[in-house]
Structures are given as C-alpha cells and as structure tokens.
N, C-alpha and C positions, 0 to 999 in steps of 0.2 A: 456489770452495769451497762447500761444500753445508753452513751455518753454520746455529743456529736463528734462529728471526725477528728476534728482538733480543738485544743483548748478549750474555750471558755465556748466556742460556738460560734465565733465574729466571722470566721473565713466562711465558715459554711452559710452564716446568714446574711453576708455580702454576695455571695457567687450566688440565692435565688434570690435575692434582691435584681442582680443584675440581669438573671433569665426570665424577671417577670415584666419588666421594663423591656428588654428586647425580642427575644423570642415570642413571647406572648403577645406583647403590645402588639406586634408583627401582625399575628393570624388576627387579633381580632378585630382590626383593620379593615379583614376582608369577611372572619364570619363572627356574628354577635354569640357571645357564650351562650348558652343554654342554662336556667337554672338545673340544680339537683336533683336527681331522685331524690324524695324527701324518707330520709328518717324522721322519725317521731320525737328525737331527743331537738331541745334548743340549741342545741351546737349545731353549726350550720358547717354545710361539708362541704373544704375549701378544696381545688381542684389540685392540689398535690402537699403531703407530707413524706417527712425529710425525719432524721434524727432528731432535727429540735423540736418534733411534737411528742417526743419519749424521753428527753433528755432528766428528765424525773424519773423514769422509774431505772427503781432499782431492783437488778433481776434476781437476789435471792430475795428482797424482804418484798415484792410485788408480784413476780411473779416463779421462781422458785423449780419444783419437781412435781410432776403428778403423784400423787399420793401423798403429799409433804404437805403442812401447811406452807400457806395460804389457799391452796388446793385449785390456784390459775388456773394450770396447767389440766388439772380433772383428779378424780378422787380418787383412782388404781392405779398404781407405777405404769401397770402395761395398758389401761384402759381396752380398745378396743382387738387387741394384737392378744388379750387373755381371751375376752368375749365378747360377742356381740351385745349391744342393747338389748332390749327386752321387746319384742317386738309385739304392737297389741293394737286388735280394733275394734272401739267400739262398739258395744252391739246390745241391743236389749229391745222388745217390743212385744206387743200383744202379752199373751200369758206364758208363764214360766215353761210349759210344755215347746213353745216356738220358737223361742227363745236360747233354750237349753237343748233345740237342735239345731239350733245358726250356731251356736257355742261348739259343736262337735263337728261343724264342717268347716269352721276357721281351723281348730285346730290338728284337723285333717290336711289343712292347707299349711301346717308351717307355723302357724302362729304359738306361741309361747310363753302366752298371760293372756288372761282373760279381763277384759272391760266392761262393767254393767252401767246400763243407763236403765234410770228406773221412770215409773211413770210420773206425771206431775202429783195424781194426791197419795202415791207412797212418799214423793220428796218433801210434803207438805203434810203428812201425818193423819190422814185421810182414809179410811177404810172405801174401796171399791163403791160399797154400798151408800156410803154419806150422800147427802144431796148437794154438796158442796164436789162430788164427784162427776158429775154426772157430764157427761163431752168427752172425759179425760182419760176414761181407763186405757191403759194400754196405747196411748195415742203415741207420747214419745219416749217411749219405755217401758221396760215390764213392770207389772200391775205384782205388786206383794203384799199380802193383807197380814200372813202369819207364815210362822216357821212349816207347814205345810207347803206356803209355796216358795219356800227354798230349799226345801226338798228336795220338789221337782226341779226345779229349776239347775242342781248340779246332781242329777240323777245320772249314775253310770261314769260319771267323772270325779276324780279321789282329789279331796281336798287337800290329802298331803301331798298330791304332786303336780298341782298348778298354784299361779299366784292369780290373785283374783281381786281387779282393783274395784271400786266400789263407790260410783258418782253419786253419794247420801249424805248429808250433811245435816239441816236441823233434828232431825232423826236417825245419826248417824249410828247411834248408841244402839237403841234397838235393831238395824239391821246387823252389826259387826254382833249381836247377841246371837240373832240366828244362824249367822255362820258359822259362830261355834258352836253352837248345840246340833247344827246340820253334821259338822262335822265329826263331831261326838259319838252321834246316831252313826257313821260307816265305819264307827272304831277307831279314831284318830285323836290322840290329845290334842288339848287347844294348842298347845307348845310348839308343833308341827308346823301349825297352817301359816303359809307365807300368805302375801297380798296387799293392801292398802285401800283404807277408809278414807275419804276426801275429810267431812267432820270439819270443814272450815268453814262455820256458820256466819263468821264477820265479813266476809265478800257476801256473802247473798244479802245482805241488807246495801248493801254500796251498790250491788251489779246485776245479780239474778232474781232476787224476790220471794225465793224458795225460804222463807223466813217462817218463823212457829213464834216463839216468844222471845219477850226480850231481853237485849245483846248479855248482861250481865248473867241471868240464869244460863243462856245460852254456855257461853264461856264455860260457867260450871259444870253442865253436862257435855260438855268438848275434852275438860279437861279430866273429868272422873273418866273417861274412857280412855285417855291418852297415860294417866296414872295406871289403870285396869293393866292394860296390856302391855305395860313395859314389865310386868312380875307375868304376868299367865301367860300372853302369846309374846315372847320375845324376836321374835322371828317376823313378825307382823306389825306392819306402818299404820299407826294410830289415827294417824292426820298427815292429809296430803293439804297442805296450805295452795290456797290457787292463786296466782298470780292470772292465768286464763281467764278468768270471766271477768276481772276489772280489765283484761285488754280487751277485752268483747265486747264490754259495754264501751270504749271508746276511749280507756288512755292512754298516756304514752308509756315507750316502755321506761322512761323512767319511774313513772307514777307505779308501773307494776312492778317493779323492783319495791319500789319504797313501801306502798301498800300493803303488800303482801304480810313486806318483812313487819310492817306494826302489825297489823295482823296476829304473825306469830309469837312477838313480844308478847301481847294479851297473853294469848292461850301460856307461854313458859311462864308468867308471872302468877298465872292462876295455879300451873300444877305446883309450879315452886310454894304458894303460899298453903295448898293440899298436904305439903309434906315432900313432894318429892325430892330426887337428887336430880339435879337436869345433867348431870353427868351419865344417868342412865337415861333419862325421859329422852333429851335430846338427840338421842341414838337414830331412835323409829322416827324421827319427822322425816316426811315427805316432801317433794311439792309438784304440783305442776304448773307450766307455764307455758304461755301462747306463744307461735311463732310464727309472726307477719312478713311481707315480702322484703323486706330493705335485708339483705342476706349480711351482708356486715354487721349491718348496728343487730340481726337477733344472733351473729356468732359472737361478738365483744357481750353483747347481753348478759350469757351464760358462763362467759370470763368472770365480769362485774360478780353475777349473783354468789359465784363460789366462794371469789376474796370476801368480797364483804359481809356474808354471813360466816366465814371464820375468824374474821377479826370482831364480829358482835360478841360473838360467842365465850371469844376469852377474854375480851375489854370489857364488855355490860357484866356478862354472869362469870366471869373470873372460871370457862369450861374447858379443865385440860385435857380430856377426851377425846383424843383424836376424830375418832367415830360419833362423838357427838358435834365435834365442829366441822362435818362434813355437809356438804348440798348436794344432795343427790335426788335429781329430778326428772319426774316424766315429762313429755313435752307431748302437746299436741297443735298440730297444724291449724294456722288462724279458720274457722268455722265464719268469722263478718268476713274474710278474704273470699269466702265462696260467690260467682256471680251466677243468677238462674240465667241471662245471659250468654250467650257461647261457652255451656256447661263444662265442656271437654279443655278449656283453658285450665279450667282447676286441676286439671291431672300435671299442668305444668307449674300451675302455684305449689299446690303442693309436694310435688316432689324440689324447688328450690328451698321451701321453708322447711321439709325432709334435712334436704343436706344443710341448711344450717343450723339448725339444732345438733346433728351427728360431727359436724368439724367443732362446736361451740361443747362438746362432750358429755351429751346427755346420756339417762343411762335408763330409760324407757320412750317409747316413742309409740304415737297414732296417729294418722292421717285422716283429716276431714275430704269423708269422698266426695268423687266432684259432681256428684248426683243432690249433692245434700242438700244445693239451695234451691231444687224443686221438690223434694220430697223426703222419706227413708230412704236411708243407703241400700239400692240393689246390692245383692250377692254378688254380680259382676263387681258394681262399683269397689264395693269392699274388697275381693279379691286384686282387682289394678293398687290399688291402694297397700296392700299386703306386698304384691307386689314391687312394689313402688322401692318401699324398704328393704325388700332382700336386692333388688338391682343394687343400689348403695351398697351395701353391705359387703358383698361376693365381687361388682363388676367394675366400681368405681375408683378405687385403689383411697380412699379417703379414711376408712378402718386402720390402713397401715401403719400409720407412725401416730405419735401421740400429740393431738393439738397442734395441729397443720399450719394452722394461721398466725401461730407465735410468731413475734419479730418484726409481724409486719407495721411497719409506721402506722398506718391509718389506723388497724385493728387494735393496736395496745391505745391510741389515742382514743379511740372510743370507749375502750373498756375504762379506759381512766376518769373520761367524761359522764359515761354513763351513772360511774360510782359517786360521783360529785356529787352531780343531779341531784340521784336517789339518796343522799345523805343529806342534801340540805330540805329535802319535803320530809324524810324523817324525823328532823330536827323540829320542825315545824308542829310536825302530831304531837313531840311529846312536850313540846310547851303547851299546846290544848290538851294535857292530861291521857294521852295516850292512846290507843284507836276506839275505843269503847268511847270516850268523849267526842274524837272526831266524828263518829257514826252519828253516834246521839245528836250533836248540831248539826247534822248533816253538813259540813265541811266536805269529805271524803265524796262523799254523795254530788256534789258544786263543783269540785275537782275534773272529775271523771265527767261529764255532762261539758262543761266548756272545752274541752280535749275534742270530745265526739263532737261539736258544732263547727269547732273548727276544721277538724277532720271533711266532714259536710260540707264546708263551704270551699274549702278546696276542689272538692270532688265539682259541686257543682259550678266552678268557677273556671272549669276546665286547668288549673294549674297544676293537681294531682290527676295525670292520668291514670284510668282502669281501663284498661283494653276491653273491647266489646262492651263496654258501658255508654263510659263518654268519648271515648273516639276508638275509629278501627269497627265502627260497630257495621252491622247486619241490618241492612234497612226491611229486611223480607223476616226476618227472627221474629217468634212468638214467644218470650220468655215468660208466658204466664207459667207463675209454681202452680204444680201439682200435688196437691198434700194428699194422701190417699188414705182415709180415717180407715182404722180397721174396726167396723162394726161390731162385726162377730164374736169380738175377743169380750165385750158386756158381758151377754148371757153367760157366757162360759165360765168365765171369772167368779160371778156372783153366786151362781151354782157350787163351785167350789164355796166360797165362802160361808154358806148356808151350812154345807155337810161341815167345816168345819164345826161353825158351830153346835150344830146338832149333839155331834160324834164325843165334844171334848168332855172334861170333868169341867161342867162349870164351877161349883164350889172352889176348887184350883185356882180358875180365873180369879174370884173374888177374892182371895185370902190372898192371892197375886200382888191385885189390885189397891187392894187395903194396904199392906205393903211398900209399896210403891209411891203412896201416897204419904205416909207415913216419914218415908223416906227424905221426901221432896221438902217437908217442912221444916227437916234439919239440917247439917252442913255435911252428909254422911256420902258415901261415894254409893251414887245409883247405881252399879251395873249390877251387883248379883239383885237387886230386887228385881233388874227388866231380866238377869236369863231365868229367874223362877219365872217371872208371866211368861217367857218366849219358851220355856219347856210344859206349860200349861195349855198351852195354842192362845197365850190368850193376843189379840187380834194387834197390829199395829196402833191403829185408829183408838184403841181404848186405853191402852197405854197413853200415848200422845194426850189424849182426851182428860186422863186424871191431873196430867202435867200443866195443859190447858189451865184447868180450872184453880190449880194450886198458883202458875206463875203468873197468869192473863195469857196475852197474846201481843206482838207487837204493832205500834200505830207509828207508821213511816211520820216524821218530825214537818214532813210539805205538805202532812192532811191535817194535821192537828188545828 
C-alpha cells in the first residue's frame, strides 16, 4: 500500500503544514506565485504532493502488475521491453492510386500499420459523383466509391501482413466489407486480416458531424459489424471507440474518458441484446484517444482509462475475460494543439504529447504533423513525425522499464482524480437513460461546447498561454493556412467510377440491393447482405442510399 510515513498521517501533515507557513511564506514575500499550467481536469494542481495525496490507494487492488487486472500498470507484463507500439501515420488523399503510394513510402520508412483517412463524402456515404459531393472529393482523404478502389488502394501490399486502421465510422460496415473481400481477392481469409475500424458513430453526432442516420439505427449497424467480426475476423478490431474527437471538439479529458466510455456502453448493450457473449465481443474493442500538452494529467489519463474500464467491465457486465477487460489504445497527438503560427513549434508539441502517451502505456501511436494546421501533411512532415517516435523508442530510454511514472505522488493523484471525474459525468448519462439519450437531448453536445468556450476565453484572456499565439509571438509571421485543394484527383475519380459502373453485373447490384433493403427492415445482422453488394461493385453511395431511405437521416436536436 502507498500509506504516509507514519501512522495515521498527523506528523507528515504537520511537518507541510509547518514548510508552507515558513519556507513558502518566506519566498513569496519576495516572488508572487504564478498560477498552473492548466490541466483540463477541475482539480486544481497544488504546488507540491506528499504521500497524503495517495494515502488511498491501495497497490494491489489500484494499482497492481501489468498484465494483471486492474491493468494500471499497462496490458503486457513486459509492455514495451517485449515490443514497441505500433507505430502509424496518417495518411490518405486524392485517389486510391496516391494514396496507396504514400502508403508504400511510409512503410519503406519504418512505419508498421497503416492509417487511412478517407474523404469527407466517403465518411458521409456519398458516391464521388452525388451533388452533395461536389468541393470534397479527395480533399481530406481518399475518395472510395466501390471495392475497386480498394483494390487499388492496397495494391502490391498483402493484407495478411500489415494492420490497417480505418478512420470510417457511419459507414463503417461497408468499408471493413471491402476490406475483406479486397483481401479475399489476393487469397487471404478474412481470419488473417489484422487492423481496426473506428465504427464509433455516437462521437460524430457530439464532435465531428460525419453523421448518416439516426443514433439508434446507427448503434444497430455498429454493432451487427462488431458481432460480424468477433466469429469471421477474429484478429480484427471492430470498433475503435474515440475519445479523440470529443477532445477536439473541446473537452476536458475528463468528459473524454467519461464520454467515450458511454459511448461504448451503447454499442456493448446493443451487441449483448444481438445475442452476443461480451466475453468474446469485448476482446476486439479498441480505442483511440487525444493527447494534449499538460504531460501529466495525459500520462495519469491512460492510467485512469485502463482501471476503470476493468472494473466497468466486471462490475456492469459481470466480464471475466481477461482480454476482454483489457484497454488497449491508439493514441494520437492533439491535431486543435496544432498552431499555423510558428509551424515548427508543433514538432515540439508533438513529440511532448509522443512521450506521454508512451510513459502513460499506449500500445499504438500517431503524430499530428506540424505542417497540418496550414495544410496536408508533407512527406517531409510525415517523415519528422515518424521520426519523432522512433527517437522515443530507440534513444530515450522511456521504453525500458514498465510505467515509469508509477509512485509518483502527483501522477497516482491525478490518475485517481481523473477517475472520479469521469465516473461522476458517467453517473450523470446514465440517469438520462444512457448515451443515445444524452445525444438525443443534446446534453453531450452543451457539455463539450461550454468546455471549448471556456478553453477560448482563457486562450484569449491571456491566462492559458500558447506560444506563438498569444505571447512569444512573431510580429513579422504570416500564418495565413494554406489549404492546397487537389483538383485533379475529380476527373480522375469519377472516370473510375463511370467504368465501374459500366464494367459490373448490374442485375448483381440490384438483387444486392433488394437485399439489403430487405434486410434493413428487420432485426437481422446486415453485413453479409453489404459483402454480397461490395462483391457486386455495387457502389458505396447506393448502399448507404437504400439505408437512407429505409431509416431517414439524422436532424441535429439545435435545428429542430
């Protein structure tokens, strides 16, 4: 147990009683304190902890062994001294052909999963050609209409020997379709293919927007796919729950803890009532999660997220699974951290939010290049960024021993604080009926927005400094962004999409579609009717389209 020095605590908390009355008093006589760097949490970070901000926890039932529950400590006895993270970056733009050669020079450089970023109306269920497309092809991400261009897109690259994560989500279902049937097509069972589906459609109505229909259909086709592939691809992450984009849209991290985890409650409540065993489902979830500059509160962060998704796990769903009460998470470096600004600072954000994600025991990691908030990531960019992670890795000595930051007063006091937090705004969702209710009254939505104003008014209050922003700054700097639309990549696109259609069995398509539709109107698990349309070519956009018409589409609750 991590107890204070003596007894009950009295001597130790008389001796800083007495050093903050004299010693302190002393200096501040002569300099006024400075407030904190500010974390994000309402715990306000006092200038020294002692034993008696730990004097609660207890180290086997808190914080324990890596590999053991509570899984503090990280989810492999040896964590990083076995293997390194998974080390990935982003990448995806214009058409699958340019795409699927940035994909081949990352991993010429070292890199060791592949990250897709797709364009906004593939994320939005949009065929190229819709007039609802039209600005967007290819603009921040690759453009995929049909399992043709996923084809290309991992053309000369074997599905069974890269993992390949997958930023899709209301649409999630028909892309992880064409990745198996891509993969099928170079001879590989579905059984093989490692990787990860995001498929956590309940942040895009709270954070991103990237929304199709609504939250409760949604759910259903989240979770027919999360059921799908705990039997055919066992090997392969269903659902990456994002805690990232509710810390992007602006909350704290305790709201992303809490968030998230309702979140993923929805979805396990949905496969549990499908039928599943969450003793298996629970295996392949995922997650990923932001990590902003306060390096303490995001290493306690990753402490927090691990205990208290293994005590949900066997408290709520009574899951003795080891490997299903594990949290095992990719992390990517805060992307609202990026300034257009004195650009080259981000190459220091991000390698501090690098290391604490890696001390905090994540077990995939990416870096937002420091190019991003003027444009696409250069090759260079990407590459410093690649970078960035193997210096850590190889040069830093932080890999070596298992959760560095153990022990230390502050850090276990945060991780303890942070758990609070996020347990008492969980409490809170599930008296309003759970996240699908919270979304619905936009609650979740009011949360996350007064987070970010306040965030704002700090920044512009000068009391949160950002370097090169609000002070430090470059009076001679032109940080106008440079967005560089890549034209080109229309015609091209659409051309493809023509000969698709041309070339397929339409009748295919249709008896697909019928199907599908068929589908929709009962309680039957969707995915083999989308891989018959995605082995038909039949298109994204029309799938999505019959889905459309069967569930409606959703109307944010602030336009009603």
């Amino acid at each position: 147990m991590m107890k204070p020095a003596s007894g009950d605590g009295s001597s130790l908390r008389t001796a800083v009683e007495r050093w903050e009355q004299g010693a302190v008093a002393k200096v501040l006589q002569r300099f006024p304190e400075r407030r904190a760097s500010f974390a994000s949490s309402s715990v306000e970070t006092r200038r020294l902890y002692t034993p008696l901000d730990t004097a609660e926890v207890d180290y086997v039932r808190d914080l324990g062994f890596p590999g053991e529950f509570p899984f503090t400590r990280g989810v492999q006895p040896t964590m990083y001294r076995g293997r390194f993270w998974t080390m990935r970056q982003y990448a995806g733009f214009g058409t699958a052909e340019e795409t699927n050669g940035r994909f081949k020079t990352l991993i010429a450089n070292g890199q060791t999963g592949l990250s897709t970023a797709f364009d906004l109306p593939t994320q939005t269920g949009y065929d190229s050609d819709d007039p609802m497309s039209v600005g967007e092809v290819g603009q921040v991400g690759v453009a995929i209409d049909s399992l043709a261009d996923i084809e290309t897109l991992f053309d000369g690259i074997s599905l069974a020997d890269i993992s390949t994560s997958m930023t899709i989500n209301a649409p999630a279902a028909m892309l992880v379709a064409m990745y198996m049937v891509a993969a099928e097509k170079q001879g590989h069972p579905r059984s093989v293919i490692t990787g990860t589906s995001q498929n956590d459609v309940l942040k895009e109505y709270v954070a991103r927007g990237t929304y199709i229909f609504p939250p409760k259909q949604s759910v259903r086709l989240a979770a027919n796919l999360i059921n799908f592939c705990a039997t055919e691809t066992p090997r392969f992450n269903s659902i990456s729950v994002s805690g990232y984009h509710i810390r992007e849209a602006g909350s704290t991290a305790a709201q992303e803890i809490a968030f998230a985890f309702a979140n993923a409650c929805a979805y396990l409540d949905e496969c549990q009532r499908q039928g599943a065993d969450l003793n298996d489902v629970a295996q392949r979830v995922s997650w990923i999660f932001n990590t902003h500059n306060h390096f303490f509160e995001e290493a306690a962060k990753y402490r927090a997220l691990r205990r208290m998704w293994a005590r949900l796990m066997r408290d709520r769903y009574g899951i003795t699974n080891a490997n299903a009460q594990m949290l095992r998470t990719h992390t990517q470096t805060g992307g609202s951290t990026l300034t257009a600004q004195q650009p080259k600072n981000n190459i220091a954000r991000a390698a501090l939010q690098a290391l604490a994600a890696v001390v905090g025991g994540v077990q995939s990691l990416a870096l937002s290049c420091y190019d991003e908030a003027l444009a696409l990531p250069t090759e260079e960019a990407q590459q410093i960024a690649l970078r960035t992670q193997q210096i850590i890795a190889h040069e830093s000595g932080v890999a070596d021993t298992v959760d560095p930051l153990a022990g230390s007063y502050y850090v276990e006091s945060l991780t303890d604080s942070l758990e609070r937090e996020a347990a008492h705004i969980m409490a809170r969702i599930e008296d309003m009926g759970g996240a699908v209710a919270a979304i619905e009254g936009g609650w979740m939505q009011s949360e996350i927005q007064e987070a970010s104003v306040q965030w704002q008014r700090e920044v512009e209050s000068g009391e949160r400094v950002i370097v090169g922003v609000n002070d430090f700054v470059d009076p001679n700097e032109n940080a106008t962004p440079i967005f560089r639309p890549n034209l080109a990549v229309v015609e091209s696109q659409l051309q493809r999409l023509a000969r698709v259609r041309a070339t397929r069995d339409n009748a295919a398509v249709t008896a697909a579609l019928a199907r599908l539709r068929d589908t929709a109107r009962g309680d039957v698990n969707l995915m083999e009717p989308i891989i018959e349309a995605v082995r038909a070519y039949t298109t994204l956009g029309e799938m999505c389209g019959v889905l459309r018409e069967e569930w409606g589409e959703y109307v944010p609750p602030t336009v009603v």
